[in-house]
C-alpha positions, 0 to 999 in steps of 0.5 A, a space after each residue: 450568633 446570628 451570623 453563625 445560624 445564617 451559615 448553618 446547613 438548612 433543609 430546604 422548605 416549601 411555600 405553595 401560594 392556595 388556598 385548601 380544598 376541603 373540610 377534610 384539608 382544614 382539619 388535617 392542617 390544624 391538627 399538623 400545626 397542633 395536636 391533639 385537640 378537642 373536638 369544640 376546638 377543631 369546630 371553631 377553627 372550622 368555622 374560622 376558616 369557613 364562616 359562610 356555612 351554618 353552625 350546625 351543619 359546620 358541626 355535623 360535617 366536622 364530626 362525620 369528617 373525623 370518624 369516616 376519614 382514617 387519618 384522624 386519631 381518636 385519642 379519647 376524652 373528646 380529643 383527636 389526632 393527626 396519623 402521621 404514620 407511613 402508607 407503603 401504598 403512597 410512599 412513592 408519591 410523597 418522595 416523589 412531591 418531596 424530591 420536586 418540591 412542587 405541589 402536583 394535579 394527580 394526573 402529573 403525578 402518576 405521570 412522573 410516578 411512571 415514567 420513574 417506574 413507581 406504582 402509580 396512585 389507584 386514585 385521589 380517595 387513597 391520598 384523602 385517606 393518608 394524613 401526609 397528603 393536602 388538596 389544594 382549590 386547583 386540584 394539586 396535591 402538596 405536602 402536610 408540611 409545606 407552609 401553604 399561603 392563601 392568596 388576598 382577596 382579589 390577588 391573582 394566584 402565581 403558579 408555585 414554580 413562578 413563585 419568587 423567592 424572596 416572596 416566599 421567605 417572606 411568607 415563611 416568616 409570617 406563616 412560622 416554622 412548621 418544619 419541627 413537626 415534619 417528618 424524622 430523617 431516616 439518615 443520609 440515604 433516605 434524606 437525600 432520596 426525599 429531597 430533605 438533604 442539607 445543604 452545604 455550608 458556604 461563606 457568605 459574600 463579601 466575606 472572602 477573597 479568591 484565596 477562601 478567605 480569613 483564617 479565622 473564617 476558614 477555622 469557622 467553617 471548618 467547625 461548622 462542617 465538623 458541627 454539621 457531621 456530628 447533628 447528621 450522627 446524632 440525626 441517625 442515632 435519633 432514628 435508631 432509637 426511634 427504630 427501637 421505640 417502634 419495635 417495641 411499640 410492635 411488640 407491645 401492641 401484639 401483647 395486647 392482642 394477646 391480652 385482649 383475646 385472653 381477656 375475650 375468651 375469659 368473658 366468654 368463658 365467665 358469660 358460659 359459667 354464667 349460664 350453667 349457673 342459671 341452669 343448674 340454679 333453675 334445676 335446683 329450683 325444681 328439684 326443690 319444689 318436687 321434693 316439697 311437693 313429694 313431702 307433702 304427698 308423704 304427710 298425707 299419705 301418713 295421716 291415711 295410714 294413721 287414720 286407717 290404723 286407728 279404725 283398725 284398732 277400734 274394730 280390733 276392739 269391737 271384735 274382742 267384745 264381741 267374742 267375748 260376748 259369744 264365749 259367754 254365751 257358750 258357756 251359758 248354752 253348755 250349761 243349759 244344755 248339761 242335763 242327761 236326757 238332752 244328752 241321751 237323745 243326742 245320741 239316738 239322733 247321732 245313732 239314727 242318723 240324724 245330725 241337728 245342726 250345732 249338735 257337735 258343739 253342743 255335745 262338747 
């Protein structure tokens, strides 16, 4: 079996011998190898990686790195995350880094991005910005995915075109295969564009003659190849179907959007009826306390009437004794005055003229 992975088609994978420039680098590189992860998790590996800074300030960079920098996710509950997604504004320099294999100061790089007729990167904050993208001490940008090895203590760093490969083969093996997490193949085109082509399968040495070896050997091969198609197929099918997730990922996200601006303008609309109902709460209040005051106003103004009815009635009774008191004596005066001579000289005055006052009454 081990024979037979030796002489399948591999992908070719890079080793760049640096150290990461950055609090920024460290953190996107542990979040590559390993996601998501809690926020005490990425301090620790921090301050592994830079032990001479102090824990405070170590804590306060780490935090203010993953809110300010977009390439980090966060997933909640304390847990963050690596956007791994495509910048449309990078993708010509990430083909680029990927088809050379070579880690790249930003001045080469928009170099070759020109002279390829690629646009060129506005400036190294756009790379910083990108979770694709690493800095290295020397000012070269390489590829979140390359295995990078840091040099010992006192070792001269090799360029990365002199590094031997034997070398790093070595130190691929030490560093682990990472190439799982790289990025998903988007079929034969976009694999050979980007440098990720398989390679083609070949005998190994000692293993065949000028004729092409064995039978055997050759009927080996053969299935191989035949194996190699059918992982390059099912390659294409696991990007049509991831193809299918994103859209309905897309789709998803819009009906969200949707949702959320209904759900925005339900609780505006709830805060509005919130408001009314205080106002119309307030309007009633008042209206309440008026009509109790007006009720109030009402009462008193019976226990007046009441109070003016009643006198009237005591007075309506002093006047009915009162004219009472006056018929009687009427009839007292119209008997005192009922003999002929008082009569008779009633008469002679009236004849006279003469009209003492209360005379008409007393005649009658």
């Amino acid at each position: 079996m081990a024979g037979r992975e030796s002489r399948l088609g591999r992908i070719n994978r890079i080793a760049v011998v640096d150290k990461l420039d950055s609090l920024t680098d460290i953190l996107k590189r542990c979040l590559f190898e390993y996601s998501p992860q809690s926020l005490k998790e990425l301090i620790q590996e921090a301050q592994r990686r830079i032990p001479h800074q102090e824990m405070a300030r170590l804590t306060k960079n780490v935090v203010r790195c993953l809110n300010r920098n977009p390439s980090f996710r966060d997933e909640g509950k304390g847990l963050w995350s690596l956007r791994l997604e495509r910048v449309k504004e990078n993708d010509a320099a990430h083909r680029l880094l990927q088809r050379e294999g070579v880690a790249l100061r930003i001045q080469e790089l928009n170099e070759r991005l020109r002279e390829a007729g690629n646009e060129e990167v506005s400036g190294e904050s756009q790379l910083v910005k990108d979770g694709r993208f690493l800095r290295l001490k020397d000012g070269r940008w390489g590829l979140i995915h390359w295995d990078f090895i840091e040099p010992q203590e006192g070792e001269k760093q090799p360029p990365a075109e002199d590094l031997p490969q034997e070398t790093a083969k070595k130190e691929l093996g030490r560093s682990g295969d990472l190439w799982e997490k790289v990025f998903p193949l988007q079929g034969k085109e976009e694999a050979a564009a980007t440098g990720l082509e398989l390679l083609p399968v070949t005998p190994a040495e000692g293993e065949g003659g000028e004729d092409g070896g064995s039978p055997d050997l050759l009927q080996e091969l053969e299935a191989l190849r035949r194996e190699n198609q059918a992982l390059l197929e099912d390659l294409e099918k696991l990007h049509l179907h991831r193809e299918e997730l994103r859209q309905q990922i897309l789709q998803l996200e819009e009906q969200m959007l949707i949702l959320r601006s209904e759900r925005d303008n339900l609780k505006k609309r709830v805060s509005h009826l919130e408001s009314r109902l205080v106002q119309l709460q307030g309007t009633l209040n008042k209206t309440v306390t008026d009509a109790q005051a007006e009720q109030a106003r009402l009462k008193q103004m019976l226990k007046e009437q009441e109070y003016c009815l009643q006198t009237a009635l005591i007075a309506n009774e002093d006047l009915e004794l009162t004219v009472a008191e006056l018929q009687e004596e009427r009839r007292e005066l119209r008997k005192i005055l009922s003999f002929w001579p008082v009569r008779l000289a009633l008469r002679l005055s009236a004849l006279l003229g003469l009209k003492p006052a209360g005379s008409a009454s007393l005649y009658r």
